[in-house]
BALUMSE-30316 format. One record per atom (N, C-alpha, C): atom name; residue in three letters; residue number from 1; x, y, z. Coordinates in steps of 0.1 Angstrom, whole numbers. Atoms other than C-alpha are relative to their C-alpha. Layout:
<sites>
SITE   at    aa     i      xx      yy      zz
SITE   CA   ala   NUM       X       Y       Z
...
</sites>
This chain:
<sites>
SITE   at    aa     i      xx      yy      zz
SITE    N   unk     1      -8      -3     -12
SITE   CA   unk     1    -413    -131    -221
SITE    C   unk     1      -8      11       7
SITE    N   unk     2       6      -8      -9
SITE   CA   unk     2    -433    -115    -194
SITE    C   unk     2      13       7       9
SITE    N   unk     3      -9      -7      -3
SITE   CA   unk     3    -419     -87    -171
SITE    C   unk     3       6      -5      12
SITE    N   unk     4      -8       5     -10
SITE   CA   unk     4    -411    -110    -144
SITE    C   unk     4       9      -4      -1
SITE    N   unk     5      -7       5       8
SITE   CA   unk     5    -392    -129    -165
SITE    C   unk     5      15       8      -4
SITE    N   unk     6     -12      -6       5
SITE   CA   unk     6    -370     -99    -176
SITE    C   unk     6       6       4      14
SITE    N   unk     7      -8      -3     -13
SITE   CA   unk     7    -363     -87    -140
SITE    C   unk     7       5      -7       3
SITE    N   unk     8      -9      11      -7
SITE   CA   unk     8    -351    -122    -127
SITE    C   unk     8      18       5     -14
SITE    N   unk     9     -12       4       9
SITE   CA   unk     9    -326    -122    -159
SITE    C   unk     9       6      18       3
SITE    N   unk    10      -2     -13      -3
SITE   CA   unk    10    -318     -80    -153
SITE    C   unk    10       7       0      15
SITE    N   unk    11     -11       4     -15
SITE   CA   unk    11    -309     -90    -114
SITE    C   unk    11      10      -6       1
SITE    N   unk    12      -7       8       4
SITE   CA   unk    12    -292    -116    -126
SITE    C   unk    12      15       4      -7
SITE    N   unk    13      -4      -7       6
SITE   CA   unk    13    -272     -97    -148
SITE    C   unk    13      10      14       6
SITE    N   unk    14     -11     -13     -13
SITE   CA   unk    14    -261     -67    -122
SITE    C   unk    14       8      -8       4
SITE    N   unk    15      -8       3     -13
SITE   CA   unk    15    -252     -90     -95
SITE    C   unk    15      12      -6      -4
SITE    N   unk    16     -12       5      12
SITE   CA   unk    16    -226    -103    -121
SITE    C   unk    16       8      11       3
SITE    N   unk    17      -9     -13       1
SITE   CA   unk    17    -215     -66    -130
SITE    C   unk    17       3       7      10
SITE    N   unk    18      -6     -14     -10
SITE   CA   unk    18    -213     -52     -95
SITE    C   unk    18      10     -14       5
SITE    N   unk    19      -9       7      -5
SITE   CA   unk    19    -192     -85     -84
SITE    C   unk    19      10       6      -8
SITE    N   unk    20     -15      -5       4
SITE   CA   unk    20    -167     -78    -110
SITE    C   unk    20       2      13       2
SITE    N   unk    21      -4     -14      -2
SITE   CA   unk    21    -169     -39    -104
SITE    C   unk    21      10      -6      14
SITE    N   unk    22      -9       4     -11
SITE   CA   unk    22    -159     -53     -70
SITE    C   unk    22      12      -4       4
SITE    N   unk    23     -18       5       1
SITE   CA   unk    23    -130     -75     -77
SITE    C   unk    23       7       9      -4
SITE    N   unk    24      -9     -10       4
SITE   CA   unk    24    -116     -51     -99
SITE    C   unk    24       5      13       7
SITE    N   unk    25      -5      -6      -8
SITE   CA   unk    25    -116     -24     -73
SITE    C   unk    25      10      -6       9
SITE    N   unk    26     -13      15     -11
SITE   CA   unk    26    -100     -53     -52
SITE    C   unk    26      11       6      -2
SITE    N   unk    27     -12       3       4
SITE   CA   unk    27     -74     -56     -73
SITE    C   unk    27       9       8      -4
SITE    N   unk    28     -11     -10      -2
SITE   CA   unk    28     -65     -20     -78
SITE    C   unk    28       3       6      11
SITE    N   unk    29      -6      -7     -15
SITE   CA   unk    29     -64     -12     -42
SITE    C   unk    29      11     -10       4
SITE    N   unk    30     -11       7      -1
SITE   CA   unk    30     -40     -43     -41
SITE    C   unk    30      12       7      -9
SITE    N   unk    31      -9      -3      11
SITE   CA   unk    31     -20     -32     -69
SITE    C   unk    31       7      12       4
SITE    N   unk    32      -5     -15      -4
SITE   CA   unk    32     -15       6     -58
SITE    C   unk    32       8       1      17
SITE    N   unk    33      -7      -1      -7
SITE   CA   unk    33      -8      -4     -25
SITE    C   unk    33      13      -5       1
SITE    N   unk    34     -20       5       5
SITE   CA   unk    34      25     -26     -37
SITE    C   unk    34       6      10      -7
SITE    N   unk    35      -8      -8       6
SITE   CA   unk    35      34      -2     -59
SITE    C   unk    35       6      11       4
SITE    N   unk    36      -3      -9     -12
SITE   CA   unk    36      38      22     -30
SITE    C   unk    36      -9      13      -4
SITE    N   unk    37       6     -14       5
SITE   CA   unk    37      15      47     -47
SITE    C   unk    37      -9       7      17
SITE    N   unk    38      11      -4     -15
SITE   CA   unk    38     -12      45     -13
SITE    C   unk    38       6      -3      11
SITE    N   unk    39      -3      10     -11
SITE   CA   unk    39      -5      34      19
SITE    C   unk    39     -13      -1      10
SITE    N   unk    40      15       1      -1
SITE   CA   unk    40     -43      28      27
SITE    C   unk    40      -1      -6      13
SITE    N   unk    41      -3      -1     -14
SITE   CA   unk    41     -31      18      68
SITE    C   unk    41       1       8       2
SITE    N   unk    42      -4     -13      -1
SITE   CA   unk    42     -20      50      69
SITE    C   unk    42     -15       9       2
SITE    N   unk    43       9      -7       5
SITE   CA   unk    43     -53      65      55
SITE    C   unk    43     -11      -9      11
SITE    N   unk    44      10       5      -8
SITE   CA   unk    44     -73      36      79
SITE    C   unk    44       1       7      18
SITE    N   unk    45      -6      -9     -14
SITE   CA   unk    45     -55      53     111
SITE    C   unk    45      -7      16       2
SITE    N   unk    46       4     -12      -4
SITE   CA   unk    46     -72      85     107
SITE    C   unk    46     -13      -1       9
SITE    N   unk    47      11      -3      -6
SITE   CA   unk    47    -106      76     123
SITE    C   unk    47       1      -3      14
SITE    N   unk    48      -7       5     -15
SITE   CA   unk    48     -86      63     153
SITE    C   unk    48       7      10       5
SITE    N   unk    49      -8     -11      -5
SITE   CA   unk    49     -61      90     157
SITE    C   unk    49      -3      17      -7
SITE    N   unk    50       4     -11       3
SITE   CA   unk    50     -84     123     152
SITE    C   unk    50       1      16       6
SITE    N   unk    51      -1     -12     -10
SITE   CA   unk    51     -68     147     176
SITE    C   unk    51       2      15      -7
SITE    N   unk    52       1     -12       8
SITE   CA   unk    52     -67     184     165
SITE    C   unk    52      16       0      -2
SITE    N   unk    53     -15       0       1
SITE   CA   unk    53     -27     180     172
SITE    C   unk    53       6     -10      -6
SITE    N   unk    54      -6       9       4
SITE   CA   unk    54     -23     149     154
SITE    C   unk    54       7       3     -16
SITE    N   unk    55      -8      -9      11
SITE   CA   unk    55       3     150     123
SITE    C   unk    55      -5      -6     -10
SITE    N   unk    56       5       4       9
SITE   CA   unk    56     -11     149      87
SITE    C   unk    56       2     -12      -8
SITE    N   unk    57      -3      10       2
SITE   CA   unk    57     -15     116      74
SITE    C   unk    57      12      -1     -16
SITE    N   unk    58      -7      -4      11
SITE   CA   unk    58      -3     128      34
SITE    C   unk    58       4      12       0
SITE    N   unk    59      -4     -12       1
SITE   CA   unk    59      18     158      35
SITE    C   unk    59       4       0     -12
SITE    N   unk    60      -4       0      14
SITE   CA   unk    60      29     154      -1
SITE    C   unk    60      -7       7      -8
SITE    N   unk    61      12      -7       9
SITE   CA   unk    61      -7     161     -13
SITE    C   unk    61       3      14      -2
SITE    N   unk    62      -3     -16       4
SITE   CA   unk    62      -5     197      -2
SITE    C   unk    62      12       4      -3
SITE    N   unk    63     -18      -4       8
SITE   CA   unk    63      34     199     -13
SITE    C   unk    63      -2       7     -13
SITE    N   unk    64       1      -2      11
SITE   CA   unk    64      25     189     -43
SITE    C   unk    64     -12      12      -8
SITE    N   unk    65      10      -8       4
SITE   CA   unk    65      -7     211     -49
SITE    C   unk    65       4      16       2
SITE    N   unk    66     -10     -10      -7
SITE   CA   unk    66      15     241     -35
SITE    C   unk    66       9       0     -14
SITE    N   unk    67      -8       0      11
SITE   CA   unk    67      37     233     -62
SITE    C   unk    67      -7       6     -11
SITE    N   unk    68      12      -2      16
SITE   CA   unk    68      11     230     -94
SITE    C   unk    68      -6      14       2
SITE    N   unk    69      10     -14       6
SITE   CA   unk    69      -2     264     -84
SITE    C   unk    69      11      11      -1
SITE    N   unk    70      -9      -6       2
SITE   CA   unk    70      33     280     -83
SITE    C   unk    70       6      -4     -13
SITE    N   unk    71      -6       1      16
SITE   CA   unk    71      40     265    -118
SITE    C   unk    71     -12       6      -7
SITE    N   unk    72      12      -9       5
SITE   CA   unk    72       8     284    -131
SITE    C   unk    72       6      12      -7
</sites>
């Protein structure tokens, strides 16, 4: 087995593992957006509406992070 040999089978071999990396990201940005965890339209809207007065897309984040450092 020469080293050309091993690269064809090694490329071969990624483009496999970054497809399924791929689906599987897929399938958890489908999954979190049903579950209502994201709302990833919401998060697509920011590069469109980047006015200095526009209103924050997640306000929960900082709620919550506000919170966690007053339970400290």
């Amino acid at each position: 087995m020469d080293i050309r040999e091993l690269q064809g089978y090694a490329s071969f071999f990624m483009t496999i593992f970054l497809v399924v990396m791929l689906y599987g990201y897929i399938i958890y940005l489908y999954r979190s957006e049903k579950k209502g965890e994201k709302d990833y339209e919401k998060l697509g809207n920011i590069a469109i509406d980047d006015e200095i007065d526009s209103t924050p897309v997640n306000t929960s984040d900082s709620v919550s992070s506000e919170k966690k450092e007053q339970n400290k």
